[in-house]
C-alpha positions as CSV (number, residue, x, y, z in Angstrom):
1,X,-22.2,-13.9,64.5
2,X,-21.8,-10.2,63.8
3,X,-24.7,-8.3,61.9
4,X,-25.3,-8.1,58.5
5,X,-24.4,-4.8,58.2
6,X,-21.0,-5.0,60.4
7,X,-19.9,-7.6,57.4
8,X,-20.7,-6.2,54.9
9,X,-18.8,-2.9,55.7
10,X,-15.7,-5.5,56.9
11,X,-16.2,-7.0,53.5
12,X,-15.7,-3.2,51.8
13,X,-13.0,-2.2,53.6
14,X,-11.5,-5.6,53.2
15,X,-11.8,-5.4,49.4
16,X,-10.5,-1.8,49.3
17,X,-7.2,-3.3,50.8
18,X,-6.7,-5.8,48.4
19,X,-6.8,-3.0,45.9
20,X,-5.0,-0.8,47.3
21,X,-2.0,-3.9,48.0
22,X,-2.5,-5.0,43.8
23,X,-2.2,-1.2,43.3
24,X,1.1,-0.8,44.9
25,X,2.7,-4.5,43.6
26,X,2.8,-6.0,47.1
27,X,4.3,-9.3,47.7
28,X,2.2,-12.1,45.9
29,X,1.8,-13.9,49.5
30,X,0.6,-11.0,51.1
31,X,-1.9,-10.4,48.5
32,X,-3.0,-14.1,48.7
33,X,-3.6,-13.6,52.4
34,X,-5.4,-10.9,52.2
35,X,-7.5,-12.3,49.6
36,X,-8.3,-15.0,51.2
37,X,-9.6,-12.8,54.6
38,X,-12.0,-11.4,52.0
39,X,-13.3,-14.6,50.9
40,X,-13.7,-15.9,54.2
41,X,-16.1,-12.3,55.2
42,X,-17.9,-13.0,52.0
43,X,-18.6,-16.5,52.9
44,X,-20.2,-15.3,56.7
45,X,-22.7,-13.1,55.2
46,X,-23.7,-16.2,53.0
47,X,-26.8,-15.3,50.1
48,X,-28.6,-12.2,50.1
49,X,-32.0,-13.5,49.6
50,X,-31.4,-14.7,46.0
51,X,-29.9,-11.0,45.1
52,X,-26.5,-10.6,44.1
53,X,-25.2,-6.7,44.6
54,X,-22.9,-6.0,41.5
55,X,-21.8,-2.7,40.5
56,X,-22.8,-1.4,37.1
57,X,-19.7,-0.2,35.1
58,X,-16.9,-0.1,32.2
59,X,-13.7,-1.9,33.1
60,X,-11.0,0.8,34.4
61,X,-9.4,2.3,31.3
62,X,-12.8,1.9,29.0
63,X,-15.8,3.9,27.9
64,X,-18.8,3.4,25.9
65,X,-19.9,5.5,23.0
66,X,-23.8,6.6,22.5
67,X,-25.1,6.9,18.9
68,X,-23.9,10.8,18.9
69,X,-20.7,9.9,19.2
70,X,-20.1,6.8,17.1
71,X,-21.8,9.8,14.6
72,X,-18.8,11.6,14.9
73,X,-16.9,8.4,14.8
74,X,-18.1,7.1,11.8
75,X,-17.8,10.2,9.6
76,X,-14.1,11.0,11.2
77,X,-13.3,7.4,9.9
78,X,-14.8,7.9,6.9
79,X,-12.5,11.0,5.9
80,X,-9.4,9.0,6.6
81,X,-10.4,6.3,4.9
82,X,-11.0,7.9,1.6
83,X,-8.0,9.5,1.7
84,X,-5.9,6.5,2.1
85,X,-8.2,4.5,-0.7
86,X,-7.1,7.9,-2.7
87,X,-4.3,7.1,-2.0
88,X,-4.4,3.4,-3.7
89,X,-4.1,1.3,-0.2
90,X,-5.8,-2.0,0.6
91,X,-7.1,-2.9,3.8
92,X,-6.3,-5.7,6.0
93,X,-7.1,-7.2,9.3
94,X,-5.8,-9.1,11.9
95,X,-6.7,-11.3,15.2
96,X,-7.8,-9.1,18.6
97,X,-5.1,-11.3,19.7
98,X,-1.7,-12.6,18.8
99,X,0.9,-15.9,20.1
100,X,2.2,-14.1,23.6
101,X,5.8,-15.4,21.7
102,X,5.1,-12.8,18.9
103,X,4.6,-9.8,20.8
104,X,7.3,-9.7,24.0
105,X,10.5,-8.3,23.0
106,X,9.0,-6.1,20.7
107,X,8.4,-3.0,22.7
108,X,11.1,-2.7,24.8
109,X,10.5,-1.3,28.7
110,X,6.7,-1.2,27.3
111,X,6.4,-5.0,27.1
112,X,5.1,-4.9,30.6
113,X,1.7,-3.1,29.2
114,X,1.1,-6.0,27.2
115,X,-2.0,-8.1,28.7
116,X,-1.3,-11.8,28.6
117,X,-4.4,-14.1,28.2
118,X,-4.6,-17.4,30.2
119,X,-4.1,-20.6,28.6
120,X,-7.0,-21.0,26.4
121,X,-6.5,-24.5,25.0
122,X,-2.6,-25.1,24.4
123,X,-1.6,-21.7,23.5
124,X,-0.4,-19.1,25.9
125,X,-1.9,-15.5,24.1
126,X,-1.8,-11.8,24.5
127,X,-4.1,-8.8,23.3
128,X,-1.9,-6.9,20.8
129,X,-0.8,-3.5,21.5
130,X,-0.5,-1.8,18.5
131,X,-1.1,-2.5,14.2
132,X,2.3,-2.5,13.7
133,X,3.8,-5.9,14.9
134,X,0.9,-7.8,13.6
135,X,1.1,-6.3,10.4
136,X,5.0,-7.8,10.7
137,X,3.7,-11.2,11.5
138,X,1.5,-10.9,8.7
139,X,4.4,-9.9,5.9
140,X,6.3,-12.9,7.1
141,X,3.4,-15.6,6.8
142,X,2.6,-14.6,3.4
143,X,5.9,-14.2,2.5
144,X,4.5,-10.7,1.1
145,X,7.6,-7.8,0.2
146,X,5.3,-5.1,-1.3
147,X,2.1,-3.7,0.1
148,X,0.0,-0.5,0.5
149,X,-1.9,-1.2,3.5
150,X,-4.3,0.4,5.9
151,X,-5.8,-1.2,9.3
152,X,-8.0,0.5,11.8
153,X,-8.5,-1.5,14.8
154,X,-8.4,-1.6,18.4
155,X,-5.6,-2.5,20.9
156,X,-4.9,-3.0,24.1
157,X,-2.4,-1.6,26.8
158,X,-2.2,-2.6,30.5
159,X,-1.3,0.9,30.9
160,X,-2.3,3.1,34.0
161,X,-5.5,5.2,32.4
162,X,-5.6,8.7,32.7
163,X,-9.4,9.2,30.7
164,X,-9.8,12.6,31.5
165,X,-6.0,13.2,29.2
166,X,-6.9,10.6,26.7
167,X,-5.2,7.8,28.5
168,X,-7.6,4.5,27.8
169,X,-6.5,0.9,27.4
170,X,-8.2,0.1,24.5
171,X,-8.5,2.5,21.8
172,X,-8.4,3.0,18.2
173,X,-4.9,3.0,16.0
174,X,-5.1,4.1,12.6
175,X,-2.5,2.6,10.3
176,X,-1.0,3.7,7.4
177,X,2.0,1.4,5.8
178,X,4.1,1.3,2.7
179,X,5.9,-1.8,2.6
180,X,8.9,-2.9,0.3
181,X,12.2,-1.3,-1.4
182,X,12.0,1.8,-2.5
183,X,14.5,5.1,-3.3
184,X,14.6,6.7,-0.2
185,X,11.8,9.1,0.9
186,X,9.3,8.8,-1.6
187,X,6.7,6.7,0.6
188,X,7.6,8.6,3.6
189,X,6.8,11.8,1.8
190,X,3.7,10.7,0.6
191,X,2.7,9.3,4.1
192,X,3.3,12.9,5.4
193,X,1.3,14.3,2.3
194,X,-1.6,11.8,3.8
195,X,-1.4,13.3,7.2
196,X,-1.9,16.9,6.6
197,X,-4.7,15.8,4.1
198,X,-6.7,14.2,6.8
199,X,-5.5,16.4,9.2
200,X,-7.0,19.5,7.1
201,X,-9.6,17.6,5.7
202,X,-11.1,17.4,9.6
203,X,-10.8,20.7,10.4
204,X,-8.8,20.2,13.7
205,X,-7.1,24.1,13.1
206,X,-3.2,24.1,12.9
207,X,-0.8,20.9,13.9
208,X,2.6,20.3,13.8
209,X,3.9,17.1,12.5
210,X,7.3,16.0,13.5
211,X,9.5,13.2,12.2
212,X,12.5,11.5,13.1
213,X,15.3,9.5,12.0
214,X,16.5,6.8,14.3
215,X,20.3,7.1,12.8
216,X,20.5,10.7,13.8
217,X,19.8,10.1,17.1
218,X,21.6,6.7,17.4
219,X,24.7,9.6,15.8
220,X,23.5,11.7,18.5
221,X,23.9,9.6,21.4
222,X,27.5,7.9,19.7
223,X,28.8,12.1,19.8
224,X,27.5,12.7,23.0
225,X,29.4,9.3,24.5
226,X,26.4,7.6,25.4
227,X,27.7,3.6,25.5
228,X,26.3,1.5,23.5
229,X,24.3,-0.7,25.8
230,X,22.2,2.4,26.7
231,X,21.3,3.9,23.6
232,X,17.5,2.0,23.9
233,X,16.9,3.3,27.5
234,X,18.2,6.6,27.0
235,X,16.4,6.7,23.9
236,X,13.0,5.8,25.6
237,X,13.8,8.7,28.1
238,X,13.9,11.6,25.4
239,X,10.7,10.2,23.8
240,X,9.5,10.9,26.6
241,X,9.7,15.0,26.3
242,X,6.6,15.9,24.0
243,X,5.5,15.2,28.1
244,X,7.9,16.1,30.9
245,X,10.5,19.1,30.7
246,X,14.1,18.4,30.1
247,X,14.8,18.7,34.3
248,X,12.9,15.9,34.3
249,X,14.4,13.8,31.5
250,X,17.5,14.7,32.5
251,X,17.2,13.6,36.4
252,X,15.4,10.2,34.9
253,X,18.7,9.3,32.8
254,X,21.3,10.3,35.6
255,X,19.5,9.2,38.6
256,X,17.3,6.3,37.4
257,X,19.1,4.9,34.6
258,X,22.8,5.7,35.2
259,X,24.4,8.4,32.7
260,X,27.0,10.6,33.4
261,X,25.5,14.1,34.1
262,X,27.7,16.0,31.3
263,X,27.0,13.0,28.7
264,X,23.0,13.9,29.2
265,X,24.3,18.0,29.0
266,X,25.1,16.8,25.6
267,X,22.4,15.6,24.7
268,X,20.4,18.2,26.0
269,X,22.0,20.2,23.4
270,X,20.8,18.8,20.8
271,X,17.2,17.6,21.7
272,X,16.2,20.9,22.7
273,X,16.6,22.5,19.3
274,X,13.2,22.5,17.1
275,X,13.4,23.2,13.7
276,X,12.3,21.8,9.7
277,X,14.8,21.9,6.9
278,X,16.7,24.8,8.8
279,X,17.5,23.0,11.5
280,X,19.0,19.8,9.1
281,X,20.9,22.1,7.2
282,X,22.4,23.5,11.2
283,X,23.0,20.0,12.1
284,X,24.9,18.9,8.5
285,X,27.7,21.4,9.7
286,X,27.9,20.9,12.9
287,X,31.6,19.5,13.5
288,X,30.7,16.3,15.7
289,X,27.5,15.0,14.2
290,X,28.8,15.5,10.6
291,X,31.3,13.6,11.2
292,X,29.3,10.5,12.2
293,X,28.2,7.8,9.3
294,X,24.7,7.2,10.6
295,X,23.9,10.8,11.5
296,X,24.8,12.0,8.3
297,X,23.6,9.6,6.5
298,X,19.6,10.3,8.5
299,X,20.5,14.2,8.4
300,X,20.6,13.9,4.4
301,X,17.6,11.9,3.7
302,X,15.9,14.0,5.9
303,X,17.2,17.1,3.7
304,X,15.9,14.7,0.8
305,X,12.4,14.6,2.7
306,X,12.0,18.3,3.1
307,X,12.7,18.7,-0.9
308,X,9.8,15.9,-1.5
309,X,7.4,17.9,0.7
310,X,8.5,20.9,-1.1
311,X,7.0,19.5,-3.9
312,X,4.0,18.0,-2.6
313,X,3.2,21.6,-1.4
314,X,3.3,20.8,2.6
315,X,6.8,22.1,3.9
316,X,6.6,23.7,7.2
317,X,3.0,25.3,6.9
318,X,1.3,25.3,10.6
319,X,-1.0,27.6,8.9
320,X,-2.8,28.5,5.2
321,X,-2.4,32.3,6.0
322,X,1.0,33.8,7.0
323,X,1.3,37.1,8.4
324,X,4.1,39.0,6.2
325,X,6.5,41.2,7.7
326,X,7.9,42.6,4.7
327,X,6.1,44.3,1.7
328,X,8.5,42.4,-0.9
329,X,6.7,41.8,-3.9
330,X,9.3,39.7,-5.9
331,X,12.9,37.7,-4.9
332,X,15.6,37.9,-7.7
333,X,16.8,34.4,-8.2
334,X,19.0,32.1,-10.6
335,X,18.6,28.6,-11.8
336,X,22.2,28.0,-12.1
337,X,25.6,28.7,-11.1
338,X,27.6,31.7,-12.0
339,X,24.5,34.1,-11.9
340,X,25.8,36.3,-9.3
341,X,26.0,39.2,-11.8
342,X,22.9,39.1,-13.8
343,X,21.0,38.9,-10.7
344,X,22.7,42.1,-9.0
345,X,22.0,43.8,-12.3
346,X,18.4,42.8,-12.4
347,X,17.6,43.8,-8.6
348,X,18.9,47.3,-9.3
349,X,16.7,47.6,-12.1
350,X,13.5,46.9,-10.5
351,X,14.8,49.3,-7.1
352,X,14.9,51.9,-9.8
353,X,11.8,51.4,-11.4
354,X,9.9,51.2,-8.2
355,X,9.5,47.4,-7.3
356,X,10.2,45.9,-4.0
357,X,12.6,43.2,-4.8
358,X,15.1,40.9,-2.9
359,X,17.8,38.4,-3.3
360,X,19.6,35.6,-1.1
361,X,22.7,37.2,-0.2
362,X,24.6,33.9,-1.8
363,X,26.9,33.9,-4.5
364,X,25.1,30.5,-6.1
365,X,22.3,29.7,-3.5
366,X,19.9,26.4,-5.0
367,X,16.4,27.3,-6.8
368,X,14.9,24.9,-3.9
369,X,16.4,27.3,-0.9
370,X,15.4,30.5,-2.9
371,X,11.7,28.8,-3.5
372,X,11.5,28.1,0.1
373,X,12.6,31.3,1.2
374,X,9.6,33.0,-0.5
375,X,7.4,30.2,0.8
376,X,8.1,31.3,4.3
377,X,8.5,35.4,4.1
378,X,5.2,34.9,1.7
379,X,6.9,36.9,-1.3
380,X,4.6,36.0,-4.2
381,X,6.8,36.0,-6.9
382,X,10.0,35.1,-8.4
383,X,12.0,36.1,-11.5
384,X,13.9,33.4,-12.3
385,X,17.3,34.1,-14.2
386,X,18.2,30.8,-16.3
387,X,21.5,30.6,-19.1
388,X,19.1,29.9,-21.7
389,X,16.8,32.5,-20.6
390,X,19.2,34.9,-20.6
391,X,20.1,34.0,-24.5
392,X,16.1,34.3,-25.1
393,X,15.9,38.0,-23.4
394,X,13.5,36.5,-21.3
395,X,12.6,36.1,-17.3
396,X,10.9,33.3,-15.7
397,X,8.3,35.0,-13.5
398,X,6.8,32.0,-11.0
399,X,3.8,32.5,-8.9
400,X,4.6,31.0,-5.4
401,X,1.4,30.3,-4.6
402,X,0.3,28.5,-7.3
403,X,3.6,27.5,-8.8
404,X,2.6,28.7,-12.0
405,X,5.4,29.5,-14.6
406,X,5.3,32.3,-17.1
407,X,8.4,33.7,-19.9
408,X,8.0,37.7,-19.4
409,X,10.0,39.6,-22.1
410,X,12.6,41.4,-19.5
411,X,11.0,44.9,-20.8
412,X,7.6,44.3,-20.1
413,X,9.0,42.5,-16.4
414,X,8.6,45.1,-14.0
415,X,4.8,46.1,-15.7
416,X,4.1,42.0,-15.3
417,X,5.4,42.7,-11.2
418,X,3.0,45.2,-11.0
419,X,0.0,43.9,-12.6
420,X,0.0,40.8,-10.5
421,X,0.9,42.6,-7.8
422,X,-1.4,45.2,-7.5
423,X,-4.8,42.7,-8.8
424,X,-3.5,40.9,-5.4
425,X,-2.3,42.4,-3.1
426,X,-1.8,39.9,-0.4
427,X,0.3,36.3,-1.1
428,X,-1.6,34.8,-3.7
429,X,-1.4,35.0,-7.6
C-alpha cells in the first residue's frame, strides 16, 4: 500500500480532474469514471485519526458581508425604499424557490442559468432567477389586475461568476412594478422619475438611463430582413453590446447563429446610434422604419415618454450643472401657430436694445421643442408669444430653471431680461 502522503496528493490531483472534466461539460460516463477513481483513492487512505480536512469557504459565485458592509447595505436599501413608499407602493414577497414548470421557458437561451433543485418530496423545484416571473405567478393566483408593488430579494443564477466585475450567483434585485391598464406612459414615466430619484438621492455622480421599446426593435429587425424565427436570438445578441463591441456582435450573429452578413450591416446601422428625444424624432422619418406599424407605433410612445419626463423635470440631464457655450440670455418663442412674424419682430427688438436673444429657425416649431431646446443650451429664459397675450400687450417670460411663469408688460420686457439676468448670471432664475 502506497504512503499516506503519495494518496493523498493522487487524491488532489484526482479531484482537480474531475473539475476540470465538469468544467469543460465532458461526457457524463467519463465523468462517472473518473469520479469513481476518486472515490476509490479516498477509500485507501481510510480515516484520518478521527479528523476530517475540509476547506473553509463561500460556494463559487458567493461572498459574505461584515457588519461595515451590511451598514452600507442597510442605509442604501433604506433610500430606495422610501422612495418607492413615496411613491405609494406596497411590498410583497415570494418563495426562494418556485415549481421548476413556472420558470423554464421564461428566459429564453438563459434558462440554462436556472438551478434546478432535486426532488424534494413530489415536486421537481428551481431557485428563481429574477422578481419578475414570480411576481407573474403571483398576479395570476390572486387573480390580481392592479398593483404598485415593490420586492427586494435575492436570486439565483447558475451563471459563470466573475466577482471581481460584479458577476455573483446570488445577489440582490430590486423591483419596482406598476401593474394594470393604463394610458400609455404615465407609469413608465414615473418609474423613470423613481430611478434618477434614488439614483441622485445616493450620490453615485452622473448615470445614464436607457430605455427601450421591444416594437422598435422587433420594426428594426422586420426592415433590416431579419426572419421571423430569429428575431429572439438576434435580439439576445444586441443586448449583448452594453459588453462586447459591434465586431463582436456582429461575428456572433453571422458565424454562430446564421444571419446574412449585409442583414446584420443593417442592423448595425441602427443599433449604433445613441440618442434621447433627438434621436426618436431621426428615426420617425427615417423612410423604412416609419413605415413599419410596430416601430412607429414604439417610436411615438417613446416621443410621448420624453414629453412626460419633460414634465417631471428629468429629460436628458447626465448632469445638474451644464457647461454653456453660448451667452444667450433669452429664446424668442410662440405658443401657437402662425407666430412667425411676431416672433421675428420681437427678436429684433431685443438685438437692438442690447439682449442676447434666439429663436428656433422654424416657421411653427412646438412650445415642448422650444422648452427643450433651452433646457439643453442652458438659456434661462423664455418669452413666450401667445394670441391672447398678444391682445393683452403682454409677454410670457418663463424661468427654465424653475419653470416659473410671469406676464411682463412688452415695455418693461427687455429691463425684466436684464434684471434676472444680471442678479444671475449663470442658468438659474
Amino acid at each position: 500500500m502506497a504512503d499516506r502522503a503519495t494518496l493523498e496528493e493522487a487524491v488532489r490531483l484526482q479531484g482537480e480532474r474531475v473539475r476540470g472534466l465538469k468544467q469543460q461539460k465532458a461526457g457524463a460516463e467519463l465523468i462517472e469514471e473518473e469520479v469513481a477513481k476518486l472515490l476509490k483513492l479516498k477509500a485507501q487512505l481510510g480515516p484520518d485519526e478521527g479528523k476530517q480536512k475540509f476547506v473553509l469557504k463561500t460556494p463559487k459565485g458567493t461572498r459574505d458581508y461584515n457588519p461595515r458592509q451590511m451598514a452600507v447595505r442597510e442605509k442604501v436599501f433604506d433610500v430606495i425604499i422610501s422612495c418607492f413608499k413615496r411613491h405609494g407602493a406596497e411590498v410583497i414577497d415570494t418563495p426562494v424557490f418556485e415549481l421548476k414548470e413556472t420558470l423554464t421557458g421564461k428566459y429564453g437561451e438563459d434558462s440554462k442559468l436556472i438551478y434546478d433543485l432535486k426532488d424534494q418530496g413530489g415536486e421537481l423545484l428551481a431557485l428563481r432567477y429574477d422578481l419578475t416571473v414570480p411576481f407573474a405567478r403571483y398576479l395570476a393566483m390572486n387573480k390580481l389586475t392592479n398593483i404598485k408593488r415593490y420586492h427586494i430579494a435575492k436570486v439565483y443564477r447558475r451563471d459563470n461568476p466573475a466577482m471581481t466585475r460584479g458577476r455573483y450567483r446570488e445577489f440582490y434585485q430590486c423591483d419596482f412594478d406598476i401593474a394594470g391598464q393604463f394610458d400609455p406612459m404615465i407609469p413608465d414615466a414615473e418609474c423613470l422619475k423613481i430611478i434618477c430619484e434614488i439614483l441622485s438621492a445616493l450620490q453615485l455622480g452622473d448615470f445614464l438611463i436607457k430605455v427601450n421599446d421591444r416594437r422598435i426593435l422587433d420594426g428594426m429587425f422586420n426592415v433590416c430582413g431579419v426572419p421571423d424565427s430569429k428575431f429572439r436570438t438576434i435580439c439576445s445578441s444586441v443586448d449583448k453590446l452594453d459588453k462586447m463591441s459591434w465586431e463582436n456582435v456582429k461575428n456572433e450573429m453571422v458565424e454562430e447563429k446564421g444571419l446574412a452578413s449585409e442583414v446584420a450591416d443593417h442592423i448595425g446601422a441602427y443599433v449604433k446610434q445613441h440618442g434621447g428625444v433627438s434621436l426618436v424624432e431621426q428615426l420617425l422619418q427615417d423612410p423604412k422604419l416609419s413605415q413599419n406599424k410596430q416601430a412607429l407605433e414604439g417610436l411615438g410612445d417613446l416621443k410621448l415618454l420624453f414629453e412626460y419626463l419633460t414634465l417631471f423635470g428629468i429629460a436628458e440631464k447626465a448632469s445638474e450643472e451644464k457647461v454653456r457655450t453660448t451667452e444667450t440670455q433669452v429664446l424668442v418663442a410662440a405658443a401657437q401657430k402662425k407666430l412667425l412674424e411676431e416672433r421675428l419682430k420681437l427678436v429684433a427688438e431685443l438685438w437692438d436694445r442690447g439682449i442676447k436673444a434666439e429663436l428656433l429657425y422654424k416657421k411653427n416649431p412646438k412650445l415642448l421643442t422650444q422648452l427643450q431646446y433651452c433646457e439643453e443650451t442652458g438659456i434661462p429664459l423664455v418669452a413666450i408669444i401667445g394670441e391672447q397675450e398678444l391682445k393683452d400687450g403682454v409677454i410670457k417670460l418663463r424661468c427654465v430653471a424653475s419653470r416659473e411663469e410671469v406676464d411682463v408688460r412688452k415695455e418693461n420686457l427687455v429691463e425684466e431680461i436684464r434684471k434676472r439676468t444680471s442678479q444671475y448670471p449663470a442658468t438659474i432664475c
